[in-house]
Each structure stands twice: as C-alpha cells, then as structure tokens.
Backbone as a ProteinNet text record, in pm:
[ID]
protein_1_A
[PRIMARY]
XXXXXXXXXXXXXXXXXXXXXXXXXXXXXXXXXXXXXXXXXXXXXXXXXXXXXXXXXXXXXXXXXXXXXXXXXXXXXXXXXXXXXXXXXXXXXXXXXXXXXXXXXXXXXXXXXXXXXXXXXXXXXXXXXXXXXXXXXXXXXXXXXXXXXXXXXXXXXXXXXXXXXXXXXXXXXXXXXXXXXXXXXXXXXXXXXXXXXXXXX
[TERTIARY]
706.1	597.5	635.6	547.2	571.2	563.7	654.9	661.2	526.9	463.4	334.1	407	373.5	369	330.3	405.6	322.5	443.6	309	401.5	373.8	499.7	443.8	433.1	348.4	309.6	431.4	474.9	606.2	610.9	518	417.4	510	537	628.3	676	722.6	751.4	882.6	907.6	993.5	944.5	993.6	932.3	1043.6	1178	1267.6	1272.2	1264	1315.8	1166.7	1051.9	942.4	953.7	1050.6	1097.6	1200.6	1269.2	1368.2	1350.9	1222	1180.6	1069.5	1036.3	927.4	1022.3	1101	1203.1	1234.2	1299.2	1329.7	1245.7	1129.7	1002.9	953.3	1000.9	980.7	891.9	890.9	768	850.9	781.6	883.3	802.6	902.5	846.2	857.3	804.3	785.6	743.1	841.5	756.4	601.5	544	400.5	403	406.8	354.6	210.7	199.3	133.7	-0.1	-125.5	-217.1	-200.3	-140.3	-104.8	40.2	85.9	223.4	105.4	-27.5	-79.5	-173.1	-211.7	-296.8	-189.5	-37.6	64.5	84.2	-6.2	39.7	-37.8	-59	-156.1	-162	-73.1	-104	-49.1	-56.8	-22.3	60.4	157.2	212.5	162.6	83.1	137.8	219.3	325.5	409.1	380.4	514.3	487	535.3	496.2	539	475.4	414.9	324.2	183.7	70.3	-84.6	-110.5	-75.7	-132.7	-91.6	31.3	135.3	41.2	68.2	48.6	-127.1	-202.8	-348.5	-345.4	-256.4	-276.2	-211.4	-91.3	10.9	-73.2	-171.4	-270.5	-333.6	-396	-443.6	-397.3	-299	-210.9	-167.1	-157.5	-97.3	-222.4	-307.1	-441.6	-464.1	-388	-420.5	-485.9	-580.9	-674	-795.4	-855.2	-973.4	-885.1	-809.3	-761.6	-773.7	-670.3	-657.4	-789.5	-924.8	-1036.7	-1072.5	-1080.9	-1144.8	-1084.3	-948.5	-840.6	-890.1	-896	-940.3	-1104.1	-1143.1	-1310.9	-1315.4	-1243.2	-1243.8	-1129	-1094.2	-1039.2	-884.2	-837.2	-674.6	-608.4	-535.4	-451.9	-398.2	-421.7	-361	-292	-120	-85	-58.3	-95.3	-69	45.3	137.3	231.4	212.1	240.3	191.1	128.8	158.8	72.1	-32.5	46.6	-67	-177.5	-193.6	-250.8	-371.9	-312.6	-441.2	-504.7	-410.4	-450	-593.5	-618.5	-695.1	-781.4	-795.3	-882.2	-1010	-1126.9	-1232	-1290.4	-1264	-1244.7	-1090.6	-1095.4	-967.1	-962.4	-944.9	-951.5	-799.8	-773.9	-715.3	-630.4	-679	-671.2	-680.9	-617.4	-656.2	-817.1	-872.5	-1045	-970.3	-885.1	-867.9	-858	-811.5	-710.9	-824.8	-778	-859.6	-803.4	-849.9	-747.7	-850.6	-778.2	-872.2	-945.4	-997.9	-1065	-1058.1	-1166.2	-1164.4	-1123.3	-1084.3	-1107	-1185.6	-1261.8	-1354.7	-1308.5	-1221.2	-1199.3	-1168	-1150.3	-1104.8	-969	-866.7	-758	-731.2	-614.9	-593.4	-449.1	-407.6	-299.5	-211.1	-85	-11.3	-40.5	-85.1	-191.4	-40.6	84.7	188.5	213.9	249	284.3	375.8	508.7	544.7	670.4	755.7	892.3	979.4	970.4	1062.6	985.5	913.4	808.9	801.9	878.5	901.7	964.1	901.2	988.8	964.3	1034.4	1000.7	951.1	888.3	803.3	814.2	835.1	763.3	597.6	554.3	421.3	407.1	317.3	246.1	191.3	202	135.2	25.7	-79	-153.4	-149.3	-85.6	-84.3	100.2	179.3	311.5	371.7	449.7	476.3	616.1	636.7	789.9	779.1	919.2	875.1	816.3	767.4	676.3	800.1	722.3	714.5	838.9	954.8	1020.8	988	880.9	788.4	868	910.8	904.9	821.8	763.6	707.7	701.5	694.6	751.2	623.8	573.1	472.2	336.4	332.6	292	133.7	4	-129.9	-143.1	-293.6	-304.4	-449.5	-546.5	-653.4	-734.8	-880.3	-937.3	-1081.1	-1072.9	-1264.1	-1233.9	-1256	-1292.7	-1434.9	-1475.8	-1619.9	-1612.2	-1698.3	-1750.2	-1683.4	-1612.5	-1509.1	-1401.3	-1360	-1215.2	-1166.2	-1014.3	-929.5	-857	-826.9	-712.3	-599.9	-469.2	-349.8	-260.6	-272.7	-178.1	-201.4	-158.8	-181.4	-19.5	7.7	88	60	189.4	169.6	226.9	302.8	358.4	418.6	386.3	415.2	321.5	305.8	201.7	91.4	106.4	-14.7	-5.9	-5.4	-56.9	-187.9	-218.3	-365.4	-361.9	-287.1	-372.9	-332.4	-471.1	-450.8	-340.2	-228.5	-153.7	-163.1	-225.9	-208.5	-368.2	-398.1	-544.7	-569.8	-623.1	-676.7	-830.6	-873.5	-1014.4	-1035.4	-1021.2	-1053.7	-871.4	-876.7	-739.4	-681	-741.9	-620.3	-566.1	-484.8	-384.7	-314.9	-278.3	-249.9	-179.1	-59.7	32	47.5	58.2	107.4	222.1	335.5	469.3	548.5	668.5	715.7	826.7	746.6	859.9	935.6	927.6	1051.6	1192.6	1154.4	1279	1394.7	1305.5	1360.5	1439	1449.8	1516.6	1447.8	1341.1	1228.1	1112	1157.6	1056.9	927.5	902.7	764.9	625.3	609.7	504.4	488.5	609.7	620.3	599	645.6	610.8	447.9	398.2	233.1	188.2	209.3	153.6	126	281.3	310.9	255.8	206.6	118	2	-65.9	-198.3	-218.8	-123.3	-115.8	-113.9	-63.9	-17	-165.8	-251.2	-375.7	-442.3	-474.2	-594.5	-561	-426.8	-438.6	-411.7
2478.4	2381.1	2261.3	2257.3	2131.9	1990.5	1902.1	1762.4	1681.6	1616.8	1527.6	1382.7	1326.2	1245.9	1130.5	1024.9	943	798.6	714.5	582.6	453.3	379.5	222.6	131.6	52.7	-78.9	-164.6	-180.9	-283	-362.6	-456.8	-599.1	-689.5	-696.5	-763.7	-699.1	-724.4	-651.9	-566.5	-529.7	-411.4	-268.9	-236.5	-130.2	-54	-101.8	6.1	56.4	-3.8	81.1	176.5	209	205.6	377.7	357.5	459.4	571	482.2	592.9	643.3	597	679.1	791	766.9	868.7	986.4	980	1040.4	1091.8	1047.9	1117.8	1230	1172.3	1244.6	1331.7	1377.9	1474.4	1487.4	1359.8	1308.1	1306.2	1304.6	1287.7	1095.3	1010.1	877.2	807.1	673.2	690.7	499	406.6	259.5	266.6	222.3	201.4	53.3	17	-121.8	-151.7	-41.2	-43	83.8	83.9	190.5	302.1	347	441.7	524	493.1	515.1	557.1	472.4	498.1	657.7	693.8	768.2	877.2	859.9	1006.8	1039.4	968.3	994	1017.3	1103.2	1161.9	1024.7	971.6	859	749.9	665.7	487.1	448.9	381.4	273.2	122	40.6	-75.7	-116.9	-219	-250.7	-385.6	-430.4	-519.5	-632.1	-782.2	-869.1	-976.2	-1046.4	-1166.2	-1108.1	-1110.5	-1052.3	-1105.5	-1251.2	-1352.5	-1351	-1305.9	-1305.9	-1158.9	-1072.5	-895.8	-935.8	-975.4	-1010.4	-1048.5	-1178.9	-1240.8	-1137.1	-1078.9	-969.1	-908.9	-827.5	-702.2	-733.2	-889.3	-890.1	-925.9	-1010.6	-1017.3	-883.3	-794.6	-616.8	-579.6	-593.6	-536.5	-400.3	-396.1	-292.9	-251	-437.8	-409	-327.5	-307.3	-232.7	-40.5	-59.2	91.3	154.5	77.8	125.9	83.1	8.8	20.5	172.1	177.8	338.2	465.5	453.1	516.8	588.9	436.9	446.4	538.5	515.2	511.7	672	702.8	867.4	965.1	840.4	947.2	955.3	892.4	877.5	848.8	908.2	839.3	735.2	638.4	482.1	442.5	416.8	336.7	223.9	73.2	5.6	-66.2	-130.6	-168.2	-319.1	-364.3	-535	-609.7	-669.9	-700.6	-601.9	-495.9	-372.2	-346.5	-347.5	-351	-476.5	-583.5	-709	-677.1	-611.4	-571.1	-448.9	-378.4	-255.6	-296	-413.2	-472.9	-569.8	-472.7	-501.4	-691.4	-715.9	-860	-934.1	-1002.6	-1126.4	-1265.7	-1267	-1408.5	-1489.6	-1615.9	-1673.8	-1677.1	-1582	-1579.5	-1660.6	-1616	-1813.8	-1726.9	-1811.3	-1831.9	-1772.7	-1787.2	-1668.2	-1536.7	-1517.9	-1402.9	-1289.2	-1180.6	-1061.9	-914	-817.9	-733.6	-600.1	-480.6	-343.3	-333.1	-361.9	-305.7	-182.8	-79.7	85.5	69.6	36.5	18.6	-57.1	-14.7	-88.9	-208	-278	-353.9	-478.7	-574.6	-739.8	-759.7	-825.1	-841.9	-978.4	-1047.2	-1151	-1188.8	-1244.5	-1272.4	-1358.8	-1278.1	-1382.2	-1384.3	-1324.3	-1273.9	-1341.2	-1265.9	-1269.1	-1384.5	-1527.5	-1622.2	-1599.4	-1712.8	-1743.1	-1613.7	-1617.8	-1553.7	-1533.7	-1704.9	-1697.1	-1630.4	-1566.3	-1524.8	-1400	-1335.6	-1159	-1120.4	-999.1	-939.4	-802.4	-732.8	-590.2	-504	-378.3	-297.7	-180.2	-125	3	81.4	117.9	112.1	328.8	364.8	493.9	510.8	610.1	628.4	761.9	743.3	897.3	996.4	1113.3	1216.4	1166.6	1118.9	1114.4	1163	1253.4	1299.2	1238.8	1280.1	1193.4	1088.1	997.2	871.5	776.8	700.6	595.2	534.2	505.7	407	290.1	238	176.9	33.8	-27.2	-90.2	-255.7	-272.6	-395.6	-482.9	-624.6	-722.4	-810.6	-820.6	-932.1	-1051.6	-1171.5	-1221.8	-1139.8	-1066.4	-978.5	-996.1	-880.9	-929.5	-809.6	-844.3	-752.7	-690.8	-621.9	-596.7	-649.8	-728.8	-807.8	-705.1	-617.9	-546.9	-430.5	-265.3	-199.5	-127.6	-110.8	-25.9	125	142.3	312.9	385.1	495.2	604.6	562.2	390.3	353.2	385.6	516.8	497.3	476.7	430.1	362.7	418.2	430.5	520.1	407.7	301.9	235.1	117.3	67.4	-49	-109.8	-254.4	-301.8	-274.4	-237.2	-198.5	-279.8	-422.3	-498.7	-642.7	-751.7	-873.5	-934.7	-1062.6	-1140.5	-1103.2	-1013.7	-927.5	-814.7	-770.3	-656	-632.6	-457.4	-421	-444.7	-540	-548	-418.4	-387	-312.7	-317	-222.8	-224.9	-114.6	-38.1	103.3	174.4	185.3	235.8	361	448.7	526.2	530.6	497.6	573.9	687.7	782.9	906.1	913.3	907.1	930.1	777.5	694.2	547.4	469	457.8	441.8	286.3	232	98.5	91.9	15.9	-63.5	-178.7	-242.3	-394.6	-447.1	-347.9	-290.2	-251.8	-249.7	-207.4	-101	17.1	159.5	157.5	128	130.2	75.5	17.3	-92.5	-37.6	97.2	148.4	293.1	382.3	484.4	549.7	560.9	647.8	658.2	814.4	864.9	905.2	924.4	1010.5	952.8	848.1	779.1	811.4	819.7	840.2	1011.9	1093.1	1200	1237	1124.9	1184.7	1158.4	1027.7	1018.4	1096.1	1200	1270.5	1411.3	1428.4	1571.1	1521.4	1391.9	1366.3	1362.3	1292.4	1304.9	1488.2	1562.7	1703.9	1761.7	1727.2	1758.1	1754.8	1618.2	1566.2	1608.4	1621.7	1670	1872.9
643.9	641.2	729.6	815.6	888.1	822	888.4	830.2	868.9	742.4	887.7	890.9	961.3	1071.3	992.4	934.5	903.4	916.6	1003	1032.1	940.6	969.6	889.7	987.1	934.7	1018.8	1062.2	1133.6	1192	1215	1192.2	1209.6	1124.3	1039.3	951.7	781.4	700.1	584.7	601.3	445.6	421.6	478.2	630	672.2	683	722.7	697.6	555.4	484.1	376.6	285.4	365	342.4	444.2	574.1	655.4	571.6	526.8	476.3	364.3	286.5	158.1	173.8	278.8	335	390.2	428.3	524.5	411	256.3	184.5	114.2	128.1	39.1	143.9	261.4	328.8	434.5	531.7	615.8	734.3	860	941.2	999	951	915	1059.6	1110.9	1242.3	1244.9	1308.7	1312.8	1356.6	1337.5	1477.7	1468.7	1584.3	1624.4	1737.4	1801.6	1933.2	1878	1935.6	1909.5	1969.7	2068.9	2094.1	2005.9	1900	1818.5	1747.2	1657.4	1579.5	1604.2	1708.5	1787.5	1724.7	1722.3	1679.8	1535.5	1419.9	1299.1	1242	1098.8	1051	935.6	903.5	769.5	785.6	757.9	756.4	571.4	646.3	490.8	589.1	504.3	512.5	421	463.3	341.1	275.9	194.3	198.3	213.2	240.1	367.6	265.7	383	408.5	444.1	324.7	381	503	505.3	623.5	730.8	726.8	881.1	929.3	848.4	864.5	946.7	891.9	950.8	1083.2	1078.9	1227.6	1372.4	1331.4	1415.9	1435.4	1337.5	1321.7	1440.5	1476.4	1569.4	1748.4	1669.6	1832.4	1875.6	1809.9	1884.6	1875.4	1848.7	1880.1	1797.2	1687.6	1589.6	1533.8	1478.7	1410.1	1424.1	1540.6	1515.7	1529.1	1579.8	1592	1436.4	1399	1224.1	1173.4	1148.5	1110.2	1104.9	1247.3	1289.3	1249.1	1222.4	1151.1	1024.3	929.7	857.2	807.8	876.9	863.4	881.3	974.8	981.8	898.7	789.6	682.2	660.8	800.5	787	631.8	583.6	492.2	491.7	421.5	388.5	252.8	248.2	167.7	140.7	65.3	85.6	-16	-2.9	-118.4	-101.3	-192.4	-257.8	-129.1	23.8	78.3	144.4	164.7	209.8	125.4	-27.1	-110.6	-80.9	-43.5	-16.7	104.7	235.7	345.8	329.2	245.3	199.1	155.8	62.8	-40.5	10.7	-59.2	70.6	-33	-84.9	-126	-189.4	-140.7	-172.7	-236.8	-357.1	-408.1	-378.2	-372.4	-312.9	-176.2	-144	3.2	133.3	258.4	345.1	404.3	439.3	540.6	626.2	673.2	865.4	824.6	666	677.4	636.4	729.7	715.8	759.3	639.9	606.5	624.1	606.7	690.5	583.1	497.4	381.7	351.6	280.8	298.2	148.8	64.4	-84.4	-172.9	-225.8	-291.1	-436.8	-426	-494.2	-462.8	-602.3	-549.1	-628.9	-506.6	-536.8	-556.2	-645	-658.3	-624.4	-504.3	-450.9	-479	-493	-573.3	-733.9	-789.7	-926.1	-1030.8	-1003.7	-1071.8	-1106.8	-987	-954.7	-852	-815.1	-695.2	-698.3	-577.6	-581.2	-665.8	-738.1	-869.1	-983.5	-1030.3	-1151.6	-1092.5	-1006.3	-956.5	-1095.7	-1113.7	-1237	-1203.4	-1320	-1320.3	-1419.6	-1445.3	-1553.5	-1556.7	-1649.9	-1667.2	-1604.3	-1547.3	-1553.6	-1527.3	-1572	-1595.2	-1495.2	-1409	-1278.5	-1292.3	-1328.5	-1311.2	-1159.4	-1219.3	-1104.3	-1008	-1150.2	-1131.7	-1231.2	-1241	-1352.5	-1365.9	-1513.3	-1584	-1600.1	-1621.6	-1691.8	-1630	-1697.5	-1635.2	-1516	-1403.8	-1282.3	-1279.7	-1278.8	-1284.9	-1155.6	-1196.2	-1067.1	-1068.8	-919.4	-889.6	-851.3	-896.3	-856.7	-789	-659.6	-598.4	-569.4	-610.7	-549	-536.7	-666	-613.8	-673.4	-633.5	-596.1	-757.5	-829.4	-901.1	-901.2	-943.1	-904.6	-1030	-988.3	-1056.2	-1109.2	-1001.7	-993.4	-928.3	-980.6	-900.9	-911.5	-745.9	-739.6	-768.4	-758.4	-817.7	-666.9	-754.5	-672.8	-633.4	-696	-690	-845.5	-797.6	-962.6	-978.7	-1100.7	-1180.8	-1207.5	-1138.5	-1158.4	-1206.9	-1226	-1319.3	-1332.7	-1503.8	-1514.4	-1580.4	-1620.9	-1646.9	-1800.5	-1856.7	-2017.1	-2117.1	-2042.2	-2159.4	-2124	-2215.8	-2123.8	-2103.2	-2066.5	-2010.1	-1933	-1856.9	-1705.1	-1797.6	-1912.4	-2031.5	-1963.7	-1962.8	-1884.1	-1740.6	-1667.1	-1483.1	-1424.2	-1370.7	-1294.8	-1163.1	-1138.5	-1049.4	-953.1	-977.9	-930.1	-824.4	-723	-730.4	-606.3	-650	-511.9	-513	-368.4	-340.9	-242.6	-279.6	-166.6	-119.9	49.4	72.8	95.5	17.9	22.6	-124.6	-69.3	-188.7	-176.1	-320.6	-283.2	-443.6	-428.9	-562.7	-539.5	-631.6	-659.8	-598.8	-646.1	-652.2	-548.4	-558.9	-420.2	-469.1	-422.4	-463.1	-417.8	-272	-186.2	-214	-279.3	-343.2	-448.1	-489.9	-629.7	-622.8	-512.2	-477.2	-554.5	-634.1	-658	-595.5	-558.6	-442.9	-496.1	-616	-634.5	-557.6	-600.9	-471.1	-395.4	-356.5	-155.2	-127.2	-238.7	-227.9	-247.8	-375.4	-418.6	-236.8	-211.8	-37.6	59.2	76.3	145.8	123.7	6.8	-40.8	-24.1	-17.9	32.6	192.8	248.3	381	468.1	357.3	385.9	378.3	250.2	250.5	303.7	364.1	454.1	588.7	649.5	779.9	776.7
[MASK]
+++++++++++++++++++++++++++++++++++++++++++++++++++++++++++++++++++++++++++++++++++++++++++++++++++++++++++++++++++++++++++++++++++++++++++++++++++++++++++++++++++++++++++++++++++++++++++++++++++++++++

C-alpha cells in the first residue's frame, strides 16, 4: 500500500514534530510552504502556532487562496489548536485582520482555556479512536462554542472546570482538536488522519 502524501503548513507552529508523527502513523509527511509543495499532497495538518501569525504568512506566501480551493474540492484537512481556529468558519475573540480557511461549520473561542500559564492536560474520549481515552494537551488553547448541521462531535473535555467543551470535531474530510497530539507520542490521531487521507485519495 502506498504511503499518501500529506504535508504541514510551515508557516509557523509545531510542524516538526507534527512531521514525525505522521511519518510514524505511516504517511510519507512533507513541509509545504509554497503552492506548488501544496499541488504534491493529498492532505494538509495545520498545526499549532499563533492563529494570527499563521493568517498573515498564509498570505504573504500566497497560500491562502490555494488551500481555499484545496479545500473546497475535498482535500483532507487537520487542524490542531491554532489550525483548529484556522478551519473555523466563525471566531470569537479573534483580531479584525485575522482570517482563517474556514470549511468547518462551527464557532471557536480562542484562547477559550486562558493564557500559557492555565495550559493543562486531560483525559478526553475520542470517537472512532479506540482504547483509552486521549491523553490531550492544552496549550492556550481554543474550544468549540457552536456546531452546524454535518459538523461531529469526537470529543469533549470530561472533567474540571471546561467539563463538556467541545474539543474534538470532524465535518466530512476535515478534522480539527483543541489539543496538540503531537506533543504526546500518541499516534492514533495521526493514524485516524492518515486512513482518511488514504480514503479520500
């Protein structure tokens, strides 16, 4: 079985280590910075960073409309805690410039957690992950306030103050966490990705 092809955004964020978990989960993983890198991959990670920095780069490399169209014709998209705001076709506290690929029908709240120091970590239940619940890191991280019809719910926070927020969501082939797997040497994520990415192309 061939490996597919799937790159991360290199714009800013945890992208190496976003590379080498894909690499583990059986992808043949790939930077993209430029639209022609993007033109070679069947699926996208954004990671996660700075939403605001990731927006403005998006547009100084001229990415943004590439990955729109990407999107729009079905590409696979993951997004992890700023990639997640990057996807999210509304944004509450967000800056007025900042603007992100949408293609998920929900509203995110940035920074939802609180600041750097108020990062923690959870348990969380991932539907269509099997074994134990999710060992999820938080960093600054965004949580989901609203989703529309044919966005679902693959995980929420199960204990603690953010009890119930949604962290987890897919619509069709895009995918988005709060959380940052990458962080945790647990691959299943990166594998559910990589069997969707395997699907769709």
């Amino acid at each position: 079985m061939t490996a597919p092809v799937i790159g991360v955004l290199a714009l800013q964020g945890d992208v190496r280590e976003h590379l080498a978990a894909l690499a583990g989960a059986g992808a043949d993983a790939r930077p993209v910075r430029r639209p022609v890198e993007l033109d070679a991959v069947d699926g996208l990670v954004i990671p996660g960073g700075e939403s605001t920095t990731i927006s403005k780069l998006a547009d100084i490399f001229e990415m943004r409309e590439p990955i729109d169209k990407r999107i729009a014709g079905g590409m696979p998209v993951y997004g992890s805690c700023a990639g997640m705001i990057m996807l999210a076709d509304e944004v509450l506290d967000g800056r007025p410039d900042q603007r992100g690929f949408a293609g998920i029908g929900m509203t995110v709240r940035r920074n939802a957690f609180g600041r750097q120091v108020d990062s923690f970590e959870a348990a969380v239940e991932i539907t269509g992950v099997e074994g134990e619940p999710f060992h999820a890191v938080f960093i600054r991280a965004p949580w989901v306030e609203r989703v529309g019809p044919g966005v679902e719910v693959l995980g929420r926070v199960t204990d603690g103050p953010a009890t119930d927020r949604i962290v987890a969501v897919r619509q069709g082939n895009l995918l988005a966490t709060s959380f940052h797997p990458e962080l945790t040497g647990d691959l299943r994520l990166h594998r559910l990705f990589v069997d969707l990415v395997r699907a769709a192309s």
